[in-house]
C-alpha positions as CSV (number, residue, x, y, z in Angstrom):
1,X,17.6,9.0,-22.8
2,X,15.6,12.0,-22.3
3,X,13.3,12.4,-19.6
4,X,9.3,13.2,-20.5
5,X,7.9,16.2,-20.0
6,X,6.2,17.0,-16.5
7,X,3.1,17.8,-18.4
8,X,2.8,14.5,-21.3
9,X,1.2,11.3,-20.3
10,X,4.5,9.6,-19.4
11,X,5.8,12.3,-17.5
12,X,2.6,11.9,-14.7
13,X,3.5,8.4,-14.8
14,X,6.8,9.0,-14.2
15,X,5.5,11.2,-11.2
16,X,3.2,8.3,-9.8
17,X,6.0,6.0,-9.4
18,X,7.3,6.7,-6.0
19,X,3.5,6.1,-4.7
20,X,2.6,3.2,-7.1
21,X,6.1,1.4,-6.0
22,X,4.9,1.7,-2.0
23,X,1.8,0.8,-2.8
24,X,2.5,-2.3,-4.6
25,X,5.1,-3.2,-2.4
26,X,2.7,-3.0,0.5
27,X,0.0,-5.2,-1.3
28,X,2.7,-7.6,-2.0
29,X,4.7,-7.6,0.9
30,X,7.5,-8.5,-0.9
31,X,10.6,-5.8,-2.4
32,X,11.1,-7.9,-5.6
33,X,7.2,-9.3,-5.8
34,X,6.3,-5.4,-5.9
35,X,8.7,-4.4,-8.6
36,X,7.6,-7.1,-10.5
37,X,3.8,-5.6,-10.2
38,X,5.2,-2.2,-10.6
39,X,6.7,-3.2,-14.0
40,X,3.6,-5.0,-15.0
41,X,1.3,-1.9,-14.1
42,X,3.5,0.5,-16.0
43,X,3.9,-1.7,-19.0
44,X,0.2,-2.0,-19.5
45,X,-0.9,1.9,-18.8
46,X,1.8,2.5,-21.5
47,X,-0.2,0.0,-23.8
48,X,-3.5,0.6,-23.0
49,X,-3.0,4.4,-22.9
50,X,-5.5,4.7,-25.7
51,X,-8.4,3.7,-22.9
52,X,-7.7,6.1,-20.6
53,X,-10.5,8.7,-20.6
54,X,-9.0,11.7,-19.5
55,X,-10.1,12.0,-16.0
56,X,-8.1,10.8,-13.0
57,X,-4.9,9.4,-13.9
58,X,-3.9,8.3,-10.6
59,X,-7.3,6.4,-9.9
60,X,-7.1,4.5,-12.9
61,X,-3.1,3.7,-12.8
62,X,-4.4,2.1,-8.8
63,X,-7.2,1.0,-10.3
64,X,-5.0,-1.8,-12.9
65,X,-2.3,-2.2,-10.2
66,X,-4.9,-3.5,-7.7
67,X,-6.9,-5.6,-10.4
68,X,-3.2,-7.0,-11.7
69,X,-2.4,-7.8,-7.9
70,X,-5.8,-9.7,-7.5
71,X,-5.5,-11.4,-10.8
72,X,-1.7,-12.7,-9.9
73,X,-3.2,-13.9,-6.1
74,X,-5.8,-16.0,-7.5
75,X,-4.6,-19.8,-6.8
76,X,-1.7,-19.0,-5.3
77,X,-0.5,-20.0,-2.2
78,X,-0.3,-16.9,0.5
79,X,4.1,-15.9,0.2
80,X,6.3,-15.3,2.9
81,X,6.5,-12.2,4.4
82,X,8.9,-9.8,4.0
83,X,10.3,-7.5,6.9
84,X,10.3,-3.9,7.0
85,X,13.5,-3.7,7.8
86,X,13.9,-4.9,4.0
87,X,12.0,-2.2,2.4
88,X,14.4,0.6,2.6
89,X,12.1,2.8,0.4
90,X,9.1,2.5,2.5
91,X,9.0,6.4,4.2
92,X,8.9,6.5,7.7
93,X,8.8,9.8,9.4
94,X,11.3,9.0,12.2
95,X,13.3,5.8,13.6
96,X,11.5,4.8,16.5
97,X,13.2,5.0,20.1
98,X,12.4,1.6,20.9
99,X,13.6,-0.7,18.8
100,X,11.0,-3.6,19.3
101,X,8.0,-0.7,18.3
102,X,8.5,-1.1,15.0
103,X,8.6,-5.0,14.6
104,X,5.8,-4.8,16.5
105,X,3.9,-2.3,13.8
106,X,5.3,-4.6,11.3
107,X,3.6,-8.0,12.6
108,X,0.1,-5.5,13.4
109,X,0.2,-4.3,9.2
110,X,1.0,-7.5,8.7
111,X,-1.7,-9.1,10.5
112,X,-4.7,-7.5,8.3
113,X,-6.1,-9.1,5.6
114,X,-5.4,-7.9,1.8
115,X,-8.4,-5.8,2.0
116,X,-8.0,-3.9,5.3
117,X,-4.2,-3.0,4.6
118,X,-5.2,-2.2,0.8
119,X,-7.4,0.8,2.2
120,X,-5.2,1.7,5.3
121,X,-2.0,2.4,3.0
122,X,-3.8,4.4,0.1
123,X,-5.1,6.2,3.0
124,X,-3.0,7.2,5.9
125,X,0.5,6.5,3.5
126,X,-0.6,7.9,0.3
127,X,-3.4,10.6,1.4
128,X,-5.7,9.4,-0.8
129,X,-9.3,10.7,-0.4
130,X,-12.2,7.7,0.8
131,X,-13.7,8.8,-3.3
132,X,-10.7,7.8,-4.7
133,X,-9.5,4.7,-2.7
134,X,-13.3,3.5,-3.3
135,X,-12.8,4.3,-7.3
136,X,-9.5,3.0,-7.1
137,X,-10.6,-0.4,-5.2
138,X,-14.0,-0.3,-6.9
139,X,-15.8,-0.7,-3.6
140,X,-18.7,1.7,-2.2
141,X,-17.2,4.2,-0.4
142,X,-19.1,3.1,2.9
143,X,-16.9,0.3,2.8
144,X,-14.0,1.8,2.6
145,X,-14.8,3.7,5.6
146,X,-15.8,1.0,7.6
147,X,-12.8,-1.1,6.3
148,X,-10.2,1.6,7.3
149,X,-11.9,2.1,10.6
150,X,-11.8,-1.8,11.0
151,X,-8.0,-1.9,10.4
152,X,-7.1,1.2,12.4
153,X,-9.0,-1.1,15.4
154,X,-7.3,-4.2,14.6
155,X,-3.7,-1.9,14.3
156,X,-4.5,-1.0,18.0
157,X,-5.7,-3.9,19.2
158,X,-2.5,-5.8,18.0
159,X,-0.2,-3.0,19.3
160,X,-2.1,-2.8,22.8
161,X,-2.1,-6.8,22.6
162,X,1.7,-6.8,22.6
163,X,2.4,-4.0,24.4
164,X,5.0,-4.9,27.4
165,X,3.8,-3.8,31.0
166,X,5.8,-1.8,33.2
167,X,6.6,-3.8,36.6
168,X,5.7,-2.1,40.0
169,X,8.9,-0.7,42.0
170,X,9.1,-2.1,45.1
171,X,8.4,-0.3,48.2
């Protein structure tokens, strides 16, 4: 099969993948529960490529994947979570010296609700701009501000919380 041109419709949804599958995969919290979103965003921006206006491509492909995520939660039952360890996709700039730090992130990510960890990822993962996430999310963009600011505080809060104190030497 021969691989779409950089500059065609499918070939700047072939480029989004790599962010739509972290993205997903953090909203879901789950390796296989993210494909399965990823598969279901892709298959409809391929059908419904006659409504796309144009404009922001990446918005609107975030835009369905988060509406198609929210659709699939409604009346379920929350799922099990899935460890990071798991997610061998998931970038990570370096392998932490201590090994308990980043369990520790993990269980703090994990700890914010949908919303908070929806606008922290797009953010601080993916570099997305406040516009975008709030276009993306279709929230003001005050409240993406004050929802990433909220989840950075809980982050720290949970990774003060658990943080292990040093004992005193003896004299």
């Amino acid at each position: 099969m021969k691989t779409p041109a950089p500059e065609t419709f499918e070939g700047q949804i072939l480029a989004l993948l790599p962010s739509l599958r972290r993205y997903s995969r953090s909203l879901t919290r789950s390796d296989a529960d993210g494909e399965d979103l990823l598969q279901d965003c892709v298959e409809k921006v391929l059908t419904r490529r006659g409504q796309w206006r144009g404009l922001n491509l990446r918005g609107w492909v975030l835009t369905i994947m988060t509406n198609l995520y929210r659709n699939g939660r409604r009346g379920k039952t929350r799922d099990s979570l899935v460890e990071l360890d798991a997610a061998v996709d998931l970038a990570a700039p370096e392998v932490p010296a201590d090994p308990q730090e980043r369990a520790r992130l993990d269980d703090a990510l994990n700890s914010l609700s949908e919303e908070y960890r929806a606008v922290l990822m797009l953010v601080v993962i993916e570099g997305y701009t406040y516009s975008e996430v709030a276009a993306a999310l279709d929230i003001p963009i005050g409240t993406v501000m004050s929802r990433l600011s909220r989840a950075r505080q809980r982050v720290a809060e949970r990774l003060k919380a658990d943080n292990i104190i040093t004992l005193r030497r003896p004299k």
